[in-house]
SERO-4910 file (N, C-alpha, C, O; in steps of 0.05 Angstrom, whole numbers):
BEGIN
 pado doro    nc1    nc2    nc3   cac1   cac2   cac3    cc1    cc2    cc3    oc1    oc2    oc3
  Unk    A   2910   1674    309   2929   1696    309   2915   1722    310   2898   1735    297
  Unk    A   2928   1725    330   2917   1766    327   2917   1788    306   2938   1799    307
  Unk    A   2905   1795    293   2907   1811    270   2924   1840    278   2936   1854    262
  Unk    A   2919   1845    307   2941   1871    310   2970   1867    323   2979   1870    346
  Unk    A   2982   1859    300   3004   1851    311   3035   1869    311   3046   1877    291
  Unk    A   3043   1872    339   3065   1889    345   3090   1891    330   3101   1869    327
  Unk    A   3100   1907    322   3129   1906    315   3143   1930    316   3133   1953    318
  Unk    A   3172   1922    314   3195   1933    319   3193   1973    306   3170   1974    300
  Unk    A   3197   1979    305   3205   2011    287   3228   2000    271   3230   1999    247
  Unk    A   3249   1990    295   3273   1991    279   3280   1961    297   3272   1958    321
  Unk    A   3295   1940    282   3299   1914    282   3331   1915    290   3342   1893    290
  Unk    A   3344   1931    294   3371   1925    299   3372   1921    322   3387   1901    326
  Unk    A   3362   1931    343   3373   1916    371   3359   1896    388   3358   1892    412
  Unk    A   3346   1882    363   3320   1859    370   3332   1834    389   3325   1828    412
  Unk    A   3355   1822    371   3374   1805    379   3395   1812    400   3404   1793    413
  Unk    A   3403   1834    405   3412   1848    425   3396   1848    460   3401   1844    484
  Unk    A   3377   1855    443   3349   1853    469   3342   1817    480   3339   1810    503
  Unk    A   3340   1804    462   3339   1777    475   3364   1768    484   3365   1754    504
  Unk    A   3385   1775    473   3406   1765    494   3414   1781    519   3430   1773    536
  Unk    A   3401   1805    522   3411   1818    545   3381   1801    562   3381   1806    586
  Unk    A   3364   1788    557   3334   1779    577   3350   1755    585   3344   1746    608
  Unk    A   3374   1737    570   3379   1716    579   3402   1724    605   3407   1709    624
  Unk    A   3415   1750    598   3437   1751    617   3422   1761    645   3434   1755    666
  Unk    A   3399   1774    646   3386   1787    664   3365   1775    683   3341   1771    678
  Unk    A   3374   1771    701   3349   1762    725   3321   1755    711   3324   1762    688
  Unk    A   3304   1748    715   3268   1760    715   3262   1777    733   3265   1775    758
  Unk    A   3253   1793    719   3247   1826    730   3215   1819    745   3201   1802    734
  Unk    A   3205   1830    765   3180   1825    765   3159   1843    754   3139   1841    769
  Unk    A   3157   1854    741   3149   1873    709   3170   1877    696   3190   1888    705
  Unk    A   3166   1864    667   3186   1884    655   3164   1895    634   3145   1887    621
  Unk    A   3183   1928    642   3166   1944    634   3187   1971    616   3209   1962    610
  Unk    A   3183   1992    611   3199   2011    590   3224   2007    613   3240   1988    607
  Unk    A   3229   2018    631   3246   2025    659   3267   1995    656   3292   1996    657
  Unk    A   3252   1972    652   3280   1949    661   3293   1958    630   3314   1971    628
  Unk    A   3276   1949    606   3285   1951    583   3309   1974    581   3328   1970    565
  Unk    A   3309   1994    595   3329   2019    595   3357   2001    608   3380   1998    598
  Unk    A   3345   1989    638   3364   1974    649   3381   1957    637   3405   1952    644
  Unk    A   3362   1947    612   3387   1920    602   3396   1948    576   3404   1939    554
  Unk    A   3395   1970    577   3418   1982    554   3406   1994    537   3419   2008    521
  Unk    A   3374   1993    534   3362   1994    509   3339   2023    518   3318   2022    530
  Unk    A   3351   2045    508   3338   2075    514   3324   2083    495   3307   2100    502
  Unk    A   3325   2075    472   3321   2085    450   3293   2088    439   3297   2068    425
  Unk    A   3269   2094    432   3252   2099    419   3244   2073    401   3226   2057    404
  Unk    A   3261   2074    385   3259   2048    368   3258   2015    382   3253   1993    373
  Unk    A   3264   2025    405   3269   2002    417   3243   1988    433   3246   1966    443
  Unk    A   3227   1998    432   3197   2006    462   3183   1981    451   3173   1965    467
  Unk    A   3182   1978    420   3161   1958    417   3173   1935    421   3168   1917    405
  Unk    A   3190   1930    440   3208   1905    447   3180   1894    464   3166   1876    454
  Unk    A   3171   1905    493   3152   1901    508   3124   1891    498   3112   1871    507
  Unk    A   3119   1902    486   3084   1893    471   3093   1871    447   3075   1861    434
  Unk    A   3125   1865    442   3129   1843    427   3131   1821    442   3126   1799    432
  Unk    A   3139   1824    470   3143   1795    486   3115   1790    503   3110   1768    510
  Unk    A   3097   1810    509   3069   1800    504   3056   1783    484   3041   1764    488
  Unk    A   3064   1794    457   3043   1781    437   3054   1751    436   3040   1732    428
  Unk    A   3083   1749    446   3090   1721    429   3091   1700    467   3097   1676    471
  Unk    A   3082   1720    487   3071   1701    515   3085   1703    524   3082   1686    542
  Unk    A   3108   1714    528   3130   1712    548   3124   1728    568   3131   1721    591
  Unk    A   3108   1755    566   3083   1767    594   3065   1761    589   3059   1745    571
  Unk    A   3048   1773    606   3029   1781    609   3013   1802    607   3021   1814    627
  Unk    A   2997   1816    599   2983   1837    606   2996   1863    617   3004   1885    610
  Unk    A   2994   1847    635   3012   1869    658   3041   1881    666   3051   1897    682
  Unk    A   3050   1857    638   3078   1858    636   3100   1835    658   3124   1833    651
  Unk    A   3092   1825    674   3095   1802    689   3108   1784    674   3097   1781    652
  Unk    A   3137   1765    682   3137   1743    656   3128   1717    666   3126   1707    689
  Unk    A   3123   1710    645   3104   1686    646   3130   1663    648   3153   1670    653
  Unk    A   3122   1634    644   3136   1614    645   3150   1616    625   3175   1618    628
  Unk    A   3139   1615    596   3159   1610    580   3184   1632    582   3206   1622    580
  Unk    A   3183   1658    587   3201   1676    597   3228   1670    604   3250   1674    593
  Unk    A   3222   1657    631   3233   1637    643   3252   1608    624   3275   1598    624
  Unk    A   3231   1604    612   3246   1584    597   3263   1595    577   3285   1586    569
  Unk    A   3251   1615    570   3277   1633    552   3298   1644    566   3313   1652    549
  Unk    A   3307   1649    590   3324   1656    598   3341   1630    602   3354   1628    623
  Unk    A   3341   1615    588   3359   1590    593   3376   1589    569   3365   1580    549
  Unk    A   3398   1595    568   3404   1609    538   3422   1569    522   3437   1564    503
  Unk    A   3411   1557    539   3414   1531    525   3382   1515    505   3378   1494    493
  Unk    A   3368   1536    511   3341   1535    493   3331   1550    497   3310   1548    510
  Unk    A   3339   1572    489   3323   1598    497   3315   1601    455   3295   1612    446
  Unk    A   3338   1588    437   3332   1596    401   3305   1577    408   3284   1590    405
  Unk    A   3300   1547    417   3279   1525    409   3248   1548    432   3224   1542    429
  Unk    A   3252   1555    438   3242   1565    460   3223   1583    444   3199   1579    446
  Unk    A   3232   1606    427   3232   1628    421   3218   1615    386   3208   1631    370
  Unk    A   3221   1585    380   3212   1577    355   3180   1574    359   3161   1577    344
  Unk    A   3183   1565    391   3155   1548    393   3142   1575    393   3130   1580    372
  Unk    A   3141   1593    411   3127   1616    419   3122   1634    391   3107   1653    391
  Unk    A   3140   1625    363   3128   1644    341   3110   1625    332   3088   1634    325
  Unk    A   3114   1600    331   3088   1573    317   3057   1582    331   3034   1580    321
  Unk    A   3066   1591    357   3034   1597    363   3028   1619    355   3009   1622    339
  Unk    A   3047   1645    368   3038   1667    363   3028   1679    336   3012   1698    335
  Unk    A   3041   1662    310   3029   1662    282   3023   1643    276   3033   1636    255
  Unk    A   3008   1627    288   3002   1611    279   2981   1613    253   2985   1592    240
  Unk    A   2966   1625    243   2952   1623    216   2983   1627    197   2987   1614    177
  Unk    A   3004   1647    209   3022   1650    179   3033   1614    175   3035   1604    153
  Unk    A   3037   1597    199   3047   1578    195   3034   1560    182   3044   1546    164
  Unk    A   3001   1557    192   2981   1540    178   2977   1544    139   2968   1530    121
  Unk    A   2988   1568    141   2985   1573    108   3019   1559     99   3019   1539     85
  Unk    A   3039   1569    107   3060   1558    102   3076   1550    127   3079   1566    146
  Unk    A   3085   1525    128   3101   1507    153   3130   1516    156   3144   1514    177
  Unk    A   3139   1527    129   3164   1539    121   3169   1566    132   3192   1574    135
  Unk    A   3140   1588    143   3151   1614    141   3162   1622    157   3157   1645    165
  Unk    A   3185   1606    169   3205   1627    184   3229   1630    161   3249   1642    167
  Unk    A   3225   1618    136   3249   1621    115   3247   1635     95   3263   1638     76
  Unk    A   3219   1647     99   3215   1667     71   3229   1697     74   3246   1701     92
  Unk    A   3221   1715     57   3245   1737     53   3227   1763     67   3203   1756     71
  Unk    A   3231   1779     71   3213   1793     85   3201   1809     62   3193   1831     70
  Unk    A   3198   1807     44   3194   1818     19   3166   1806     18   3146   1820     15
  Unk    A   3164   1767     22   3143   1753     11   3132   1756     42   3108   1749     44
  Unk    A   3140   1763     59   3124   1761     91   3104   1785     91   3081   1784    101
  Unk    A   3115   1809     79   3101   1825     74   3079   1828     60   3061   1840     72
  Unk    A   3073   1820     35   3048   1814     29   3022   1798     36   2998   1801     30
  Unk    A   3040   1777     56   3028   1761     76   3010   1778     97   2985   1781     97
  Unk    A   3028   1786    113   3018   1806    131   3003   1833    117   2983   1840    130
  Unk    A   3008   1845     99   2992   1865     87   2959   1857     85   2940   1872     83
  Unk    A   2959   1823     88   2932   1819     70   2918   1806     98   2894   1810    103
  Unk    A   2934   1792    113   2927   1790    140   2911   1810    158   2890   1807    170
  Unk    A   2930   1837    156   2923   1861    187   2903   1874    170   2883   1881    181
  Unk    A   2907   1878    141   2896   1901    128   2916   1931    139   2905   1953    142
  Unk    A   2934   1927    142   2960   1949    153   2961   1955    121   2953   1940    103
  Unk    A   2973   1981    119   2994   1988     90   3012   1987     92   3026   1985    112
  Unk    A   3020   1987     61   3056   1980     58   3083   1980     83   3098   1961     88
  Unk    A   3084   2006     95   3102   2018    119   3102   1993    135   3119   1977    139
  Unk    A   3072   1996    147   3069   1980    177   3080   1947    166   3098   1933    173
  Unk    A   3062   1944    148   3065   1914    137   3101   1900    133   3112   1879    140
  Unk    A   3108   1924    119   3147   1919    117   3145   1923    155   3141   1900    163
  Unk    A   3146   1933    169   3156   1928    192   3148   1913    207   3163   1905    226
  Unk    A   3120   1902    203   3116   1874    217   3132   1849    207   3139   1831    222
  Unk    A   3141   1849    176   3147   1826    159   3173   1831    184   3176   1818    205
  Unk    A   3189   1850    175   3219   1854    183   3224   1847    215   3244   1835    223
  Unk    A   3204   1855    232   3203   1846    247   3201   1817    256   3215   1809    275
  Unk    A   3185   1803    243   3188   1772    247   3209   1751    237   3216   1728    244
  Unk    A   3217   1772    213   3242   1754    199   3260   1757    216   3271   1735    220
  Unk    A   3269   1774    231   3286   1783    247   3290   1767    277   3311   1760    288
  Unk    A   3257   1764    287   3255   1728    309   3266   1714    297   3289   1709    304
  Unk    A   3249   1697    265   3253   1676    266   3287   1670    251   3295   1650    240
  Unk    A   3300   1689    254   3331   1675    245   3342   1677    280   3366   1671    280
  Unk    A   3338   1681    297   3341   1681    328   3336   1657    331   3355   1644    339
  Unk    A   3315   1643    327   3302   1623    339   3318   1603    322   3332   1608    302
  Unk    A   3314   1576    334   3319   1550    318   3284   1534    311   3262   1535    323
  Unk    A   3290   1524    294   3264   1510    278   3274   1487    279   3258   1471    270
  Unk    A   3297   1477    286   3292   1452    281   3283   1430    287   3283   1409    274
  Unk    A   3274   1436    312   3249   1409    332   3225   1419    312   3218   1441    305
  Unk    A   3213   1391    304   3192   1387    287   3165   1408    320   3167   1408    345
  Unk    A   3149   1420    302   3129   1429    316   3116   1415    334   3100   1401    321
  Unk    A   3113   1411    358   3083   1406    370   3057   1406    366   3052   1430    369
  Unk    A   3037   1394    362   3016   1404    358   3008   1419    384   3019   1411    405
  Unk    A   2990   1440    385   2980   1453    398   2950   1457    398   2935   1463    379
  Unk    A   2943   1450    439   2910   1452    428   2904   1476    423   2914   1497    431
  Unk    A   2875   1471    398   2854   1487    396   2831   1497    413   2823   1484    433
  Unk    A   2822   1515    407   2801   1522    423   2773   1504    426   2758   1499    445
  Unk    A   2775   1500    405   2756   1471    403   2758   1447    424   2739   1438    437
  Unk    A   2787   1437    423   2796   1424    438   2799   1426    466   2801   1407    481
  Unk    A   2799   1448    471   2803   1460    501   2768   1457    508   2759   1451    530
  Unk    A   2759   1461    493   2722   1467    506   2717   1438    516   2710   1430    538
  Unk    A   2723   1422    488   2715   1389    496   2728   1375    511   2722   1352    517
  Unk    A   2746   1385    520   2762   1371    549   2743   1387    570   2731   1376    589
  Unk    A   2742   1411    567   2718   1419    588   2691   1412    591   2680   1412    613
  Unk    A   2677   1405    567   2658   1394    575   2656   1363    588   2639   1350    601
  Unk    A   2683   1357    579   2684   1319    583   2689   1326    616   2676   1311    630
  Unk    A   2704   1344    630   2709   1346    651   2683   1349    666   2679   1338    688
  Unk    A   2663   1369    652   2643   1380    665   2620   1349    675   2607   1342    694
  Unk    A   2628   1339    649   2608   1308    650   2620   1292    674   2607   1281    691
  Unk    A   2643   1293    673   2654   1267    693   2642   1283    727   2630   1267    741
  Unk    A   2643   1301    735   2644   1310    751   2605   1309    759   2594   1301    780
  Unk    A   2594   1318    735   2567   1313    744   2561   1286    742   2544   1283    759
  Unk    A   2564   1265    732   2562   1236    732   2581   1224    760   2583   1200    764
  Unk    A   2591   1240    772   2622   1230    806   2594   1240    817   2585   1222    829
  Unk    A   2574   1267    818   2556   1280    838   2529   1263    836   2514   1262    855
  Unk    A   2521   1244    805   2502   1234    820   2508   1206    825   2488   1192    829
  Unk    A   2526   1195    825   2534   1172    837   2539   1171    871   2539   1152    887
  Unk    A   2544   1195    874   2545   1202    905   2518   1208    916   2511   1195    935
  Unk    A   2499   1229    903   2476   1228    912   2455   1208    910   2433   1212    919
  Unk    A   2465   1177    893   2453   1148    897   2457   1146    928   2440   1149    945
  Unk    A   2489   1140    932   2499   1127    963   2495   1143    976   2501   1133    997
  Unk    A   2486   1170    983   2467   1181   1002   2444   1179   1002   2432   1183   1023
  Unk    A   2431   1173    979   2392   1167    978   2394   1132    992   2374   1124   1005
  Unk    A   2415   1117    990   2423   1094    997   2422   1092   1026   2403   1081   1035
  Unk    A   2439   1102   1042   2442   1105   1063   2418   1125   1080   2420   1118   1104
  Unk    A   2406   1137   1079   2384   1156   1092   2362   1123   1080   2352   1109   1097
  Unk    A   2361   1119   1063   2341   1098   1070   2342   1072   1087   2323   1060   1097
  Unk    A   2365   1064   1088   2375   1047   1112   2370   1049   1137   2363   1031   1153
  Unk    A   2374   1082   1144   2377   1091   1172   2347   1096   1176   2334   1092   1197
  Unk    A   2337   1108   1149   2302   1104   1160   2287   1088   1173   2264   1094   1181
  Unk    A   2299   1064   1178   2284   1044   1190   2287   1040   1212   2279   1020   1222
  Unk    A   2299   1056   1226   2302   1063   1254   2290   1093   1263   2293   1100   1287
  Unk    A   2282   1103   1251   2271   1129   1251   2289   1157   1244   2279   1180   1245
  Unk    A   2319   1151   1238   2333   1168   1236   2343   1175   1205   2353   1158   1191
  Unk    A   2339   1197   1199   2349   1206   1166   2372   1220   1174   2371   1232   1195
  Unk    A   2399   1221   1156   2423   1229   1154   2422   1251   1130   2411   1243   1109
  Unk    A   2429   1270   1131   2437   1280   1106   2467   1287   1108   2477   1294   1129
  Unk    A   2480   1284   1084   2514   1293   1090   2515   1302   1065   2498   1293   1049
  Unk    A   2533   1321   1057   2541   1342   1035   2580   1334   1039   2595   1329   1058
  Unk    A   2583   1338   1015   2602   1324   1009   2607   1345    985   2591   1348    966
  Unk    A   2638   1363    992   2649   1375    972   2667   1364    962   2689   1359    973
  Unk    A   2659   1357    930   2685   1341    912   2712   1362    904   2710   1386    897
  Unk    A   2731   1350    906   2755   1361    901   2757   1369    869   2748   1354    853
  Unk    A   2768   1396    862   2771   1396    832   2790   1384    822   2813   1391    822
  Unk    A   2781   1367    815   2800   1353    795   2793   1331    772   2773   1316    771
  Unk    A   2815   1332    755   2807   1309    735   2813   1288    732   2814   1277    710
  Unk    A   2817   1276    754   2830   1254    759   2802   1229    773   2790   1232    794
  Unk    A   2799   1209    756   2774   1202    767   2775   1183    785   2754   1173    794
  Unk    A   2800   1175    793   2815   1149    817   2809   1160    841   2806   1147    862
  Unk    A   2805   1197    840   2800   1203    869   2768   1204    879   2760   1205    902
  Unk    A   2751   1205    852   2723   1207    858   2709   1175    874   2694   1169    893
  Unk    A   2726   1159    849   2716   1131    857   2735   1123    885   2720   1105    892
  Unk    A   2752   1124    901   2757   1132    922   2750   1142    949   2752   1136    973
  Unk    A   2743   1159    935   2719   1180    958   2691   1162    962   2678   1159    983
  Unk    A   2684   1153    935   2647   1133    938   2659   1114    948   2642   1105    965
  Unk    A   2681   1098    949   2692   1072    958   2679   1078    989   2660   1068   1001
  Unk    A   2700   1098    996   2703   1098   1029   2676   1105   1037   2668   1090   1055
  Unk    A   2656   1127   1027   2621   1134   1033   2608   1103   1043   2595   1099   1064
  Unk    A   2618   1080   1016   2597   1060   1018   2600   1050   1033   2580   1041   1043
  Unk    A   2631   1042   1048   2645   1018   1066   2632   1035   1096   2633   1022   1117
  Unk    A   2622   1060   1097   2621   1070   1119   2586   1069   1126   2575   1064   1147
  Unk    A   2578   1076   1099   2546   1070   1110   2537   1046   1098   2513   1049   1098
  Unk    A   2541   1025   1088   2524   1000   1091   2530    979   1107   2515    959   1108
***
């Protein structure tokens, strides 16, 4: 979880604002300008934008992302909007599984001790999230979600498979150039593997190499 985390000024037209994203197209930025579009002029209102960044519904650049999308489906746009706070706080959740039910009173000292924010900011981050999570529905048991840990070791397992597909291929070419040596002719062939993780297409690819040169 990000320690600088966005919130509202003022929380009254929070719920207002997600139902006007479900009635409204996908914008291709949304940025201060659509936010005016769906009704919402106000000052208090701005940290709506850097709130649907933090919880992934943009991007960066303000672009919406998929889940976006999936929130504009206002038949799961509450389960939608549960999953995207499980990640986006996810440390508040790992400490308690419950905290979309606490009072913004106990969220606040949470968050106070979290950002290192004071009192002000801290009540408006709390208020701010109590204010998602009664939007959202909780009641699909959580997903687990990978870790960063987890994401590396699928990358390295990928990185392995792919260098163990390259020297299995550079066997059946040291294979074949020695074959053809005995006629006086050496072959060399280069062979770009497809990215992917799927290892039915590597052993595929050596299938057809071997059936062709031995």
């Amino acid at each position: 979880m990000n320690s600088d985390v966005p919130y509202m000024v003022s929380v009254t037209n929070l719920h207002k604002i997600l139902d006007a994203i479900q009635r409204a197209g996908a914008p291709e930025v949304f940025h201060l300008d659509f936010l005016k579009d769906l009704g919402f002029s106000s000052s208090n209102d701005r940290g709506a934008v850097k709130l649907l960044k933090y919880l992934g519904l943009l991007d960066e650049s303000g672009r919406p992302l998929a889940p976006y999308r999936e929130f504009m489906d206002h038949n799961h746009a509450k389960q939608v909007l549960a999953a995207r706070l499980r990640i986006a706080f996810d440390d508040l959740f790992t400490a308690d599984r419950l905290a979309n039910t606490k009072s913004v009173e106990n969220l606040k000292g949470w968050f106070k001790t979290k950002t290192g924010a004071g009192d002000a900011v801290a009540q408006k981050i709390a208020s701010t999230f109590r204010t998602l999570a009664t939007y959202a529905d909780f009641s699909s048991p959580a997903t687990e979600q990978p870790t960063k840990e987890t994401q590396a070791e699928e990358t390295d397992s990928t990185s392995d498979t792919r260098d163990d597909s390259q020297s299995k291929l550079n066997a059946i070419m040291q294979g074949g150039a020695s074959h053809k040596s005995q006629i006086g002719l050496v072959y060399r062939f280069e062979i770009h593997l497809p990215d992917t993780q799927n290892v039915d297409t590597y052993r595929a690819i050596f299938k057809a190499l071997r059936e062709e040169l031995m």
